[in-house]
C-alpha positions as CSV (number, residue, x, y, z in Angstrom):
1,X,-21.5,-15.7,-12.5
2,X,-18.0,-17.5,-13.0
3,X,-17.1,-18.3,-16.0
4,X,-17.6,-22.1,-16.7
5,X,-14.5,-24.7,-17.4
6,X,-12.3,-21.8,-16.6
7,X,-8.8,-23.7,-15.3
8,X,-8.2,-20.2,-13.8
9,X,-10.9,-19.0,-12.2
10,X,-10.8,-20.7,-8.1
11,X,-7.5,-19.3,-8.8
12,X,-8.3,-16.1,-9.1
13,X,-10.7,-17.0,-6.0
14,X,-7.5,-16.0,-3.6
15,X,-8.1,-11.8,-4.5
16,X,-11.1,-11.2,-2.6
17,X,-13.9,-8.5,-3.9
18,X,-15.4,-8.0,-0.4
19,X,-13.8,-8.1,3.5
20,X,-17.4,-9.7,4.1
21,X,-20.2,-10.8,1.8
22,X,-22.6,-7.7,3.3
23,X,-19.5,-5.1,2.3
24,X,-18.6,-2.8,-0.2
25,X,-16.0,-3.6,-2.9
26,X,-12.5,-3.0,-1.9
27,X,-12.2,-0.5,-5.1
28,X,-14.0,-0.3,-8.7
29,X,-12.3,-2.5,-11.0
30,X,-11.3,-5.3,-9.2
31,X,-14.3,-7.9,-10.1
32,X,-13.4,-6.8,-13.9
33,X,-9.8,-7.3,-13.3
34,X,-10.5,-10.7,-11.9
35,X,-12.7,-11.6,-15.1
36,X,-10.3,-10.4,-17.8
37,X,-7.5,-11.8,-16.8
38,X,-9.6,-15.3,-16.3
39,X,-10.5,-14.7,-19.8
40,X,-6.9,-13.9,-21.0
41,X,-4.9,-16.6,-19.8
42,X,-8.1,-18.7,-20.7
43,X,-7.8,-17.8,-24.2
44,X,-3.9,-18.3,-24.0
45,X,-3.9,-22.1,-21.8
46,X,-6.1,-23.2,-25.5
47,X,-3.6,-21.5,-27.9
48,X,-0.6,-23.1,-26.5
49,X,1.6,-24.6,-28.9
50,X,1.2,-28.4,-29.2
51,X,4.9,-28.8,-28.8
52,X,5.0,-27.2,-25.1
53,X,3.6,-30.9,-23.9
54,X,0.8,-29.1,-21.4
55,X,3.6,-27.8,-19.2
56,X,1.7,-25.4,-17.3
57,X,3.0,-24.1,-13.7
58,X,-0.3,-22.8,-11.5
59,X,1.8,-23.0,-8.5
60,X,3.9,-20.0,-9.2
61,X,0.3,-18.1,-10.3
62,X,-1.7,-19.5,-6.8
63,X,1.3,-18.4,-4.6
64,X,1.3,-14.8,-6.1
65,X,-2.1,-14.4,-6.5
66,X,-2.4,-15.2,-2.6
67,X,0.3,-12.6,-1.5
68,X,-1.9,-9.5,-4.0
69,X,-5.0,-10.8,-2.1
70,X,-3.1,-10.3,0.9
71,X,-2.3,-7.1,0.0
72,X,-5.4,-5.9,-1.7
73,X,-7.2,-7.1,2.2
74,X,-4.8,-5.2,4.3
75,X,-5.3,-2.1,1.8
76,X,-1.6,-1.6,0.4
77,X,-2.6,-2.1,-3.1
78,X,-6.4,0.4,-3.8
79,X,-5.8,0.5,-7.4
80,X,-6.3,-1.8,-10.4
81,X,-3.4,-0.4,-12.1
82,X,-1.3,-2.0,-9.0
83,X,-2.4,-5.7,-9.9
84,X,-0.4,-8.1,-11.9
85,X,-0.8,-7.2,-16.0
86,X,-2.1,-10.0,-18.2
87,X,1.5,-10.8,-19.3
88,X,2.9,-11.1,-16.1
89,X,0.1,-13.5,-15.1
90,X,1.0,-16.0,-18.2
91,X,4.5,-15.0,-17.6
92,X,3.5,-17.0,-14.2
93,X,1.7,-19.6,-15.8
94,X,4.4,-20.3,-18.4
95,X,7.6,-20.2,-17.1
96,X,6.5,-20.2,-13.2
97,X,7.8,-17.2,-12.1
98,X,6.5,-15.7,-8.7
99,X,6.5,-12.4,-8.6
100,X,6.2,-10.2,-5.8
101,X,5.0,-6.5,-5.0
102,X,7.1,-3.3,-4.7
103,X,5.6,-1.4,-2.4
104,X,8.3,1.6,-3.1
105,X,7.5,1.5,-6.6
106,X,3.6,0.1,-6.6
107,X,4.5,-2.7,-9.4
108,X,5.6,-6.3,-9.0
109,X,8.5,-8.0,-10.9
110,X,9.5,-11.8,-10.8
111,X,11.4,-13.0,-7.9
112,X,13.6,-16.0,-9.0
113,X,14.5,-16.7,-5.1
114,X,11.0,-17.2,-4.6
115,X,10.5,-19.6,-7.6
116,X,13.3,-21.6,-7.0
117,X,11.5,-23.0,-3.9
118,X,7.9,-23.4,-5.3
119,X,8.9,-25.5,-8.4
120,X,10.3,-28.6,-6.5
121,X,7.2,-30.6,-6.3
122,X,5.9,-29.3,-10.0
123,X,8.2,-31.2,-11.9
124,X,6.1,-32.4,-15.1
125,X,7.4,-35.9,-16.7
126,X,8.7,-35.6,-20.7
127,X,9.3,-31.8,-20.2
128,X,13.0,-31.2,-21.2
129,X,15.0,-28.7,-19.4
130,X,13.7,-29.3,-15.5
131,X,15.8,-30.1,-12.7
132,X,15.5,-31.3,-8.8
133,X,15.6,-28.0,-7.0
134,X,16.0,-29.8,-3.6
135,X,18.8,-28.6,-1.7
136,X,21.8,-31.4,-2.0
137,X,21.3,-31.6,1.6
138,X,17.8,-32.2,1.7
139,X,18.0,-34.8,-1.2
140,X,20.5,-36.8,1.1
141,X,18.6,-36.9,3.8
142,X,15.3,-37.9,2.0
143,X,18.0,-40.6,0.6
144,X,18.9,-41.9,3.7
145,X,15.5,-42.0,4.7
146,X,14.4,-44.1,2.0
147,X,17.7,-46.5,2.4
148,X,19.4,-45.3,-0.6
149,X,21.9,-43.0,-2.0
150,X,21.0,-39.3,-3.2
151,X,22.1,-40.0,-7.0
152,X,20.1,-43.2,-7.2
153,X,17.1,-41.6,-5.6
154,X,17.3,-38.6,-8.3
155,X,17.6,-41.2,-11.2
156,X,14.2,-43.2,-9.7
157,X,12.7,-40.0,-8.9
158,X,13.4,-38.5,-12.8
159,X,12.6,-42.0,-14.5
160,X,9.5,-41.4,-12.5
């Protein structure tokens, strides 16, 4: 049963428990991993300082949880200890980090080259300290698509 009103938990939907609903787990632990760390960043998302305006980032925490089901499907990762840890997860959810999985060394660390291209369209409005991560290049061409320049489409686009 999933838990109810859980922000986190058709998240956690992309590590799958099963290759097919009639098969055997992938390996013991994972269901429980799924449910604690639901639980844990649960528990964290209603704690959140009032001051930190809701600025959550579930983009960076969908993209990596995608690339460990992918890995926990093709077999490279058979253990729970070789799954994300609760504080990298909120790591994820708070500063959107995506982090990515050694295989050499079986643990995953953030990966800011990664992040950098996932946080363009997750710009939150109020939130001090966020940028445009659009290439210059690509914010000149949306410019001249939009019959403008690229500094006056950044200052409609951040008034925004």
């Amino acid at each position: 049963m999933p838990p109810t009103g859980s922000l986190f938990w058709p998240i956690f939907q992309k590590v799958p428990i099963k290759p097919t609903s009639r098969g055997p787990p992938y390996f013991n632990g994972l269901e429980a991993w799924r449910r604690s760390m639901v639980s844990y960043l649960d528990q964290h998302f209603r704690n959140l300082a009032p001051g930190h305006s809701g600025a959550i980032h579930l983009e960076a925490l969908k993209t990596t949880l995608e690339e460990c089901g992918r890995l926990v499907q093709n077999g490279t990762i058979t253990w729970t200890t070789h799954l994300p840890t609760a504080e990298q997860l909120w790591d994820m959810v708070v500063h959107n980090r995506i982090y990515a999985f050694d295989t050499a060394h079986q643990h995953w660390y953030p990966d800011p080259r990664l992040s950098d291209y996932t946080v363009a369209g997750n710009l939150l409005p109020r939130f001090p300290g966020q940028h445009s991560l659009l290439k210059p290049e690509i914010g000149r061409r949306v410019a001249r698509m939009h019959g403008t320049t690229k500094a006056r489409w950044e200052r409609d686009a951040a008034a925004f």
